[in-house]
C-alpha positions in Angstrom: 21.7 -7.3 23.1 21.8 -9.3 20.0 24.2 -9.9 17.7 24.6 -12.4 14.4 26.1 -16.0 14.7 26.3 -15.9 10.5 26.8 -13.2 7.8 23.6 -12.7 5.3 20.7 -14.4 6.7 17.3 -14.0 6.0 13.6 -14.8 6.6 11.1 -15.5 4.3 7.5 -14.7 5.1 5.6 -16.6 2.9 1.9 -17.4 2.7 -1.3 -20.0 2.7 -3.0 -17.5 0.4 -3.0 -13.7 -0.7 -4.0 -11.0 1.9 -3.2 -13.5 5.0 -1.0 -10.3 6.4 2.5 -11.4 5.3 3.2 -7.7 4.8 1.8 -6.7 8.5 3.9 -9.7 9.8 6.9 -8.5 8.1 7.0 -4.9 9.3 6.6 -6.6 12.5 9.3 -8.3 12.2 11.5 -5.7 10.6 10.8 -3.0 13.9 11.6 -6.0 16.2 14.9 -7.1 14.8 15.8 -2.9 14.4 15.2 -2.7 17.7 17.4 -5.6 18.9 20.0 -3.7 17.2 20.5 -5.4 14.3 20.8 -4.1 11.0 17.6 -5.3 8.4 15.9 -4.6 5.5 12.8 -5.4 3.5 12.8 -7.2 0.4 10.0 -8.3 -2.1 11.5 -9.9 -5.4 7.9 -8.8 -7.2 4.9 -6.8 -6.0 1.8 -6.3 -7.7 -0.5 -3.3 -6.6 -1.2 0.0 -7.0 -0.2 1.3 -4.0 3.7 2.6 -4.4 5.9 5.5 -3.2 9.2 7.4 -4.3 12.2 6.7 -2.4 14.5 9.1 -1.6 16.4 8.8 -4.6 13.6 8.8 -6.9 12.6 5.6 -7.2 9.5 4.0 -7.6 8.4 1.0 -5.4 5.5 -0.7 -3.5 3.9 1.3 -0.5 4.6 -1.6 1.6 8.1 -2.1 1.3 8.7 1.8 2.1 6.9 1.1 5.6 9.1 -2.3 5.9 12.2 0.5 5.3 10.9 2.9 7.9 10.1 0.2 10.6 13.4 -1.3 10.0 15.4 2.3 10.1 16.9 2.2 6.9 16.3 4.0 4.0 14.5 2.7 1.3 15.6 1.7 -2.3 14.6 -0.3 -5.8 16.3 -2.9 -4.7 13.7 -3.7 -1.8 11.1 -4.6 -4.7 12.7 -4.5 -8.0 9.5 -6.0 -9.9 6.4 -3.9 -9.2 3.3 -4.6 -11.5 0.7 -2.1 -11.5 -2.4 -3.5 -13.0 -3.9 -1.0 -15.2 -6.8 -3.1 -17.0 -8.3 -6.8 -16.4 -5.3 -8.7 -17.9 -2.6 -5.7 -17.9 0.0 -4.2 -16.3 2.8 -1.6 -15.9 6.2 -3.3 -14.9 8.4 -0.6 -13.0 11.5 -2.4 -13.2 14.0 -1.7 -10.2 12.1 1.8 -9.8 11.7 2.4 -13.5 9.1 1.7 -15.9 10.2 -0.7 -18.3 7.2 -1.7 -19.9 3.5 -2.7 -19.8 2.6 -6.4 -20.1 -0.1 -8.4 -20.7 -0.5 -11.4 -17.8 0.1 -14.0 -20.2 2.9 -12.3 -22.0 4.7 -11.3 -18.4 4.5 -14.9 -17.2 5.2 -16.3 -20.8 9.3 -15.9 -19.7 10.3 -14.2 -16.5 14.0 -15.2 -16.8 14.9 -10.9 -17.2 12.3 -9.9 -14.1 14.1 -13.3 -12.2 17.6 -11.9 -12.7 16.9 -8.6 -11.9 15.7 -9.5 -8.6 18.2 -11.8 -8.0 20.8 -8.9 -8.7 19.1 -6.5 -6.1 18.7 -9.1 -3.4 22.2 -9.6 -3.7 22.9 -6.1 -3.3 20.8 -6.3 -0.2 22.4 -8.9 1.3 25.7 -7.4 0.8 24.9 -4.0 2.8 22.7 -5.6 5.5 22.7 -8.6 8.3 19.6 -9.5 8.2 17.0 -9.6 5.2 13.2 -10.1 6.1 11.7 -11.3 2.9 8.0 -11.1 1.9 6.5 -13.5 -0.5 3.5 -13.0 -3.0 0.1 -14.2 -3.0 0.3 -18.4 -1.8 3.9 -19.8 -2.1 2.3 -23.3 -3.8 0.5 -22.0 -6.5 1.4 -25.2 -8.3 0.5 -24.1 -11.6 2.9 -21.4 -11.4 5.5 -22.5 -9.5 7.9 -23.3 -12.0 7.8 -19.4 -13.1 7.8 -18.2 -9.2 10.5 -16.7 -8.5 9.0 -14.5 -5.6 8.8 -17.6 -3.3 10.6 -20.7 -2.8 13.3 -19.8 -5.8 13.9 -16.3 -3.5 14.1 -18.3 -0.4 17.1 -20.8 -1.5 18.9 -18.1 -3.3 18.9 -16.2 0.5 19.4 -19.2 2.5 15.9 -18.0 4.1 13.8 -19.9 7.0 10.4 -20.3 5.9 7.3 -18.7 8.0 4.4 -19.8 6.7 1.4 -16.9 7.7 -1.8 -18.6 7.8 -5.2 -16.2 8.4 -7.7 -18.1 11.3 -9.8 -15.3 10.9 -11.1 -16.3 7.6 -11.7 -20.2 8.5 -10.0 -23.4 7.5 -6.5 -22.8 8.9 -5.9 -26.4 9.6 -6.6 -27.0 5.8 -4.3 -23.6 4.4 -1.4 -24.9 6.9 -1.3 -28.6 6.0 -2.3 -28.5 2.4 0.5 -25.9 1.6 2.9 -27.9 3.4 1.2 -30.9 1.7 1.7 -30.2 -2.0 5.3 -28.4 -1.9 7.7 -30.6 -2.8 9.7 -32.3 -0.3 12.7 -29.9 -0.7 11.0 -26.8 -0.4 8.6 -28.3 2.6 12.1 -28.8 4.2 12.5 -24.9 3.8 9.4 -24.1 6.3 11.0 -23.8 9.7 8.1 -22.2 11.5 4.1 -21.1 11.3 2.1 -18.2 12.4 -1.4 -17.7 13.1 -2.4 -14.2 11.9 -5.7 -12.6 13.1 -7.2 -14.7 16.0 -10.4 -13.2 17.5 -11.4 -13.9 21.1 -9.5 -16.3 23.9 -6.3 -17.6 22.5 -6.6 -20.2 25.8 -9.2 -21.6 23.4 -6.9 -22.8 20.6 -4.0 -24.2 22.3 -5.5 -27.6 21.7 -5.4 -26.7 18.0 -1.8 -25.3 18.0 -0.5 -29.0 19.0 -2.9 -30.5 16.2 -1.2 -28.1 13.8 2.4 -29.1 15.0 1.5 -33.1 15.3 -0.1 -32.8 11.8 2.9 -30.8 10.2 5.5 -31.3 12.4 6.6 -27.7 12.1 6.5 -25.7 15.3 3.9 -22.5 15.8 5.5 -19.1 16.5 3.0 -17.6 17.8 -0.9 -16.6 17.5 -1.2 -13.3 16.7 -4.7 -11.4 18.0 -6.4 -8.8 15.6 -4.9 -5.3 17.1 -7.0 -2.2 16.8 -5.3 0.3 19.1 -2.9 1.2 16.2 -3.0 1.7 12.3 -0.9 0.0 9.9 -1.8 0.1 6.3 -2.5 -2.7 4.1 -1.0 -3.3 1.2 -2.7 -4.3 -2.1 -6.6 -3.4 -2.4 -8.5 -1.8 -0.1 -9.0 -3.7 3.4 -11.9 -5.9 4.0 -13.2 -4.0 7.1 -13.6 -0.9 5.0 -17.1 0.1 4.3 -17.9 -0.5 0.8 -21.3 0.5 -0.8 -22.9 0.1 2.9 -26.4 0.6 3.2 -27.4 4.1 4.7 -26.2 7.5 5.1 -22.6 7.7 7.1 -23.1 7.6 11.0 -24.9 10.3 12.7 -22.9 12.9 14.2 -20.0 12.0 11.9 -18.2 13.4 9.3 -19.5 11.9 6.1 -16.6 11.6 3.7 -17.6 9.5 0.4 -14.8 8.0 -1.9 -15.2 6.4 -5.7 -14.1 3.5 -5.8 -13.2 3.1 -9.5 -12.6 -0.3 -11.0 -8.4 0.8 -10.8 -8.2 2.4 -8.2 -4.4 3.4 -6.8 -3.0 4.5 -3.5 -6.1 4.0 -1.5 -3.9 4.2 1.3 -4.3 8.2 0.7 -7.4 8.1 2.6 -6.2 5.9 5.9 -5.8 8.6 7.9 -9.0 9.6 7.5 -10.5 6.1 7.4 -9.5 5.6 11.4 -10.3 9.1 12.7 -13.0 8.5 15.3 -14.8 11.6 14.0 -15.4 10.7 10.4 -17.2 8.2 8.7 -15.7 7.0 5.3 -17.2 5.1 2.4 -16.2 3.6 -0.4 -18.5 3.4 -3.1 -18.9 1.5 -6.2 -22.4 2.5 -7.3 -23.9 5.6 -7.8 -26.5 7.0 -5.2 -27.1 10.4 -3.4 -24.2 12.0 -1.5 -26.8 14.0 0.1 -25.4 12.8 3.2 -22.4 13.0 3.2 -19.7 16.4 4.2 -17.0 15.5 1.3 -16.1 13.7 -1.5 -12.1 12.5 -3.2 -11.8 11.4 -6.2 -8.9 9.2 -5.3 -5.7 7.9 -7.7 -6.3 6.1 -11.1 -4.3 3.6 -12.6 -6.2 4.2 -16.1 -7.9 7.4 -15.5 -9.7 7.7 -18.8 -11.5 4.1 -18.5 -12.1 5.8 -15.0 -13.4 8.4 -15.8 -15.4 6.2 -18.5 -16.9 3.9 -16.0 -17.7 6.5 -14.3 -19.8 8.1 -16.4 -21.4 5.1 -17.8 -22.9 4.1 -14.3 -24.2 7.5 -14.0 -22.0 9.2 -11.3 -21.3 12.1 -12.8 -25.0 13.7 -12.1 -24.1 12.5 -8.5 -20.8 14.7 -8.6 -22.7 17.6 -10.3 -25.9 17.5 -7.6 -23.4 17.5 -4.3 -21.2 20.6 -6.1 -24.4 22.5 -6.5 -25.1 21.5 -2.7 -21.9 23.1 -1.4 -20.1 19.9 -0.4 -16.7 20.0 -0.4 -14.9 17.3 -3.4 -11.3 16.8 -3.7 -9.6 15.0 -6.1 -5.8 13.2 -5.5 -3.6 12.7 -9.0 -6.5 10.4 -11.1 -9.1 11.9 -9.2 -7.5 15.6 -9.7 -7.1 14.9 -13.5 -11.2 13.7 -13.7 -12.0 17.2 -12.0 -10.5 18.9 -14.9 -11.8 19.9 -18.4 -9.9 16.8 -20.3 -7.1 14.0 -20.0 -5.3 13.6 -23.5 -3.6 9.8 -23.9 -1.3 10.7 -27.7 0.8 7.9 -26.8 -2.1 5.4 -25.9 -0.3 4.6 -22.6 -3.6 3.4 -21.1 -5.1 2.2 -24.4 -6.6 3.9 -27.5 -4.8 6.7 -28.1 -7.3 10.1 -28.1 -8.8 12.7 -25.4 -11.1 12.5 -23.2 -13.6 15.4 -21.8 -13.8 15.1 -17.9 -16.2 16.7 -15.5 -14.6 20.3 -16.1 -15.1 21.4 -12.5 -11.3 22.6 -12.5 -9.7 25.2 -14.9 -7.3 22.2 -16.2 -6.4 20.1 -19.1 -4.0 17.2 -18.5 -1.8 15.3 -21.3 -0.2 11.7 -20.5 3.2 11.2 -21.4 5.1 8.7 -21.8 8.1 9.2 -18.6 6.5 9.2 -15.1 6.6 12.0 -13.2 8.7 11.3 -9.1 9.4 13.3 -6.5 8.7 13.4 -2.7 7.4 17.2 -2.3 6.5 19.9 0.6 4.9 23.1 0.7 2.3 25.4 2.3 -1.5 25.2 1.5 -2.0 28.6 0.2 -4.2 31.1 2.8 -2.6 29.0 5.6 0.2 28.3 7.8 -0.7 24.8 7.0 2.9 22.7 6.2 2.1 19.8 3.6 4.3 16.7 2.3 3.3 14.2 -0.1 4.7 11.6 -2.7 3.7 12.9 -6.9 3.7 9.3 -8.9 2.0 10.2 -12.2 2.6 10.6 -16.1 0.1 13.3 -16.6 1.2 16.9 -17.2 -1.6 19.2 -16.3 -1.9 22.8 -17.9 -3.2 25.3 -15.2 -5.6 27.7 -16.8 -4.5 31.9 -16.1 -7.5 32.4 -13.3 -6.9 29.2 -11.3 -5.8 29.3 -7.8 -3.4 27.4 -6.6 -3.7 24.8 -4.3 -0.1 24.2 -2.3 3.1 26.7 -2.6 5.7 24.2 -3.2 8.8 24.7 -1.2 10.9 21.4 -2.1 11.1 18.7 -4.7 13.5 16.0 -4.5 14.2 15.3 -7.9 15.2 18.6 -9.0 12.0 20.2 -10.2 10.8 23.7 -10.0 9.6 24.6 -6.7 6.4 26.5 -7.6 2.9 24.8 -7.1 0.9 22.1 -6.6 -3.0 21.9 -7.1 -6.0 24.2 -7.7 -8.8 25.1 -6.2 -11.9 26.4 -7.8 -13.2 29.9 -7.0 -15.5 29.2 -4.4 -13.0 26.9 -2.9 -15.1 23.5 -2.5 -13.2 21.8 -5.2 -9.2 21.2 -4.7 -7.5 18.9 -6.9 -3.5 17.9 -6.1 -0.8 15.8 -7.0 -0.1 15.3 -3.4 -0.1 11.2 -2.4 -0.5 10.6 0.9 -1.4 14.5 1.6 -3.4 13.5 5.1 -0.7 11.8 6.7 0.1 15.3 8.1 -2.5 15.5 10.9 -2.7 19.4 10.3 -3.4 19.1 7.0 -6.3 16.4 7.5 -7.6 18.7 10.3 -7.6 21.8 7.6 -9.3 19.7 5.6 -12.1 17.9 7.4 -12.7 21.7 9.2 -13.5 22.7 5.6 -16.0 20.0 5.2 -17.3 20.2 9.2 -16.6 23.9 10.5 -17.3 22.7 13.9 -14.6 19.2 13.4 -12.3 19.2 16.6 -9.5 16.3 16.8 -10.6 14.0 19.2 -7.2 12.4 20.1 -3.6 12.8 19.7 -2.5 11.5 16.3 -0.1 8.9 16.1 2.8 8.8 13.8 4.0 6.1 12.3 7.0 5.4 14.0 5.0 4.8 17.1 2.2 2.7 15.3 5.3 0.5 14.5 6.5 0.1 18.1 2.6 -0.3 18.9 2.7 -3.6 16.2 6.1 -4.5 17.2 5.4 -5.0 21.0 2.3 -6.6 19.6 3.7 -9.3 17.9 6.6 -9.7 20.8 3.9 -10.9 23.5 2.7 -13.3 21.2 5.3 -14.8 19.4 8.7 -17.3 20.5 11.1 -14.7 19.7 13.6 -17.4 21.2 12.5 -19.4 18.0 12.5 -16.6 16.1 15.9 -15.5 16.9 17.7 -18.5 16.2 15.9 -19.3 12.9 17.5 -15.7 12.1 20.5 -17.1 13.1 20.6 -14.9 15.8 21.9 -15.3 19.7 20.9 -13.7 22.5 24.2 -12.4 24.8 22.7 -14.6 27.4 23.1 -17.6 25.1 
């Protein structure tokens, strides 16, 4: 049993660079104080990615911070990550501004003053810190950017307002940890180098026997202990957070593997809520690619169009490359295409933009392989949603994050019989599928995380597709990464930076 020695503490999980597994490290952590008994919660001052949910309330944050909630047990809210940019162009972005979009922001004008996205996070990690015992805060991208960091408010700024310990999250896996470890601590200034209290190693392949010379390096050099050394894990699944993983198999050379379910994805230039496909990505029985440049899908069983943060310059790209012959050839070969929100929009006959949300205002004809025309408006559509794929028993449950409206022609069949909407909406449908039932477009984010519907699905692409394992959910994957990090990590340490005592103590 543990219980807190102080009121409102926190840890900050901060790292040497971006994608170093700061969010991985804090669901970690969130599922291993939970299960102490202790009562946490997530927090990210500012997010940027593509990748966000609806809480239950109808609020719009980052992916990540809604698994941080669930590992912790708690329920998420805005105030977990009231600044959430979604790029939607090179230099753009959408600000969703505790839940809520508030604007859309070029990079130089957003940084230009960030006093009203600084006090707005302030203002919901104080909420958090009043309801909860424990925060475990993530930082964004490196936490010395130096050029930045008088205008960071994500990191160091967040981490004195919370009275936070500082982990530092280094990556070994991608080489020169010595140099990310002791050049972060070596150009923060002295106060905010007093802050780090701790370091962990994040994805160490092979014998960890073999770098216990370098731990004591790291600690002589810095003088700042090592919590642990974390191994890559691969017996569980935890998404990642901002762009699609490094492991995934992008434009790879060949047809998918034999005797494998060949499931192609387009990866568009703003692609959003990649973490749609996950489910599919890590079933043993499919192989999933991501590609950027057209070739032959000859190959392959399936094909999803996946979300689109700016699904006319999409769609655009799209066809400018040349994939829309691609998409035409595998229809006529009976494959099986599916298209999620963007991608369900693109299947259509055309996306209207009157408001110029996502740039010159005007329509655009898509590939018209669904009976629907889609307009953009300007209030986003949210709502966590459940129904019945039509023809089936089949339950389904997804997340709906989008500002296009789309008009369902008379003769269109639709996809899901919605049973519940959380934010009040008609419970009708979801979705259509084309007459001769290879093409299926929905609004449904996150649709396969229901292992019966990605079974119905990859059975429709593979007749003779048989699950090859139990699935497991996420609240086991996050005891899975929990238990991980416990054998590897000084949770004594860890504890008391938390400011946290054991009964025994």
């Amino acid at each position: 049993m543990v219980t807190p020695t102080k009121k409102y503490r926190a840890l900050a999980i901060f790292g040497t660079a971006s994608d170093v597994g700061k969010s991985i490290v804090a669901t970690a952590l969130c599922r291993i104080f939970s299960n102490a008994g202790i009562d946490v919660a997530p927090y990210k001052a500012q997010n940027m990615s593509n990748n966000s949910g609806v809480t239950h309330d109808g609020f719009e944050i980052g992916r990540a911070q809604i698994a941080q909630a669930e590992a912790a047990r708690v329920v998420p809210t805005a105030d977990m990550n009231p600044v959430l940019l979604k790029p939607n162009s090179d230099t753009g972005a959408q600000v969703v501004l505790q839940g809520k979009v508030c604007s859309t922001e070029t990079a130089k004008g957003y940084f230009r003053d960030t006093t009203l996205w600084a006090a707005a996070a302030k203002e919901s990690l104080h909420r958090l810190m009043e309801k909860h015992e424990l925060l475990v805060i993530e930082g964004a991208g490196s936490c010395a950017e130096m050029n930045l960091y008088d205008r960071d408010f994500v990191n160091m700024r967040t981490a004195k307002a919370a009275n936070a310990a500082v982990i530092l999250v280094a990556d070994i896996d991608r080489g020169g940890v010595f140099a990310q470890v002791v050049g972060t601590l070596a150009v923060l200034p002295p106060e905010d180098r007093a802050l780090v209290k701790g370091v962990i190693i994040n994805r160490f392949r092979g014998d960890i026997e073999l770098f216990r010379d370098g731990v004591q390096m790291l600690e002589t050099m810095t003088g700042v202990p090592v919590l642990g050394v974390i191994p890559y894990f691969r017996n569980f699944t935890i998404d990642a957070e901002d762009a699609v993983p490094l492991s995934a198999k992008v434009d790879p050379a060949g047809e998918p593997e034999a005797g494998k379910i060949g499931v192609a994805v387009i990866y568009y230039p703003h692609i959003a809520n990649f973490t749609d496909l996950s489910p599919l990505e890590h079933d043993p029985a499919v192989s999933l690619h991501y590609l950027h440049y057209p070739r032959s899908l000859k190959g392959y069983n399936a094909l999803i169009l996946p979300g689109s943060k700016n699904v006319r310059g999409d769609f655009e790209w799209l066809q400018k490359l040349g994939w829309e012959d691609e998409i035409q050839a595998f229809k006529e070969q009976g494959g099986i295409i599916m298209g999620i929100c963007g991608g369900y929009q693109i299947l259509g006959r055309s996306i209207a933009d009157p408001h110029g949300l996502e740039g010159e205002a005007g329509v655009t004809k898509t590939l018209g392989m669904l009976e629907i025309e889609t307009v953009l408006e300007p209030e986003k559509y949210l709502a966590n949603t459940a129904g019945t794929i039509n023809g089936t028993t089949v339950e389904a449950f997804g997340y709906e994050i989008h500002n296009g409206r789309s008009r369902v022609g008379a003769d269109c069949h639709p996809f899901i019989s919605v049973s519940a909407r959380n934010n009040g909406a008609a419970c009708d449908a979801d979705g259509v599928v084309s007459n001769d039932g290879k093409v299926i477009g929905t609004y449904f984010h996150g649709i396969f995380d229901e292992p019966a519907v990605k079974a119905w699905f990859l059975s429709l692409a593979e007749p003779s597709y048989k699950p090859q394992r139990a699935e497991k959910g996420r609240q086991e994957n996050y005891e899975l990464l929990a238990e991980h990090f416990r054998q590897n990590l000084d949770l004594d340490k860890l504890f008391e930076l938390a400011g946290l005592l054991t009964d025994a103590e």
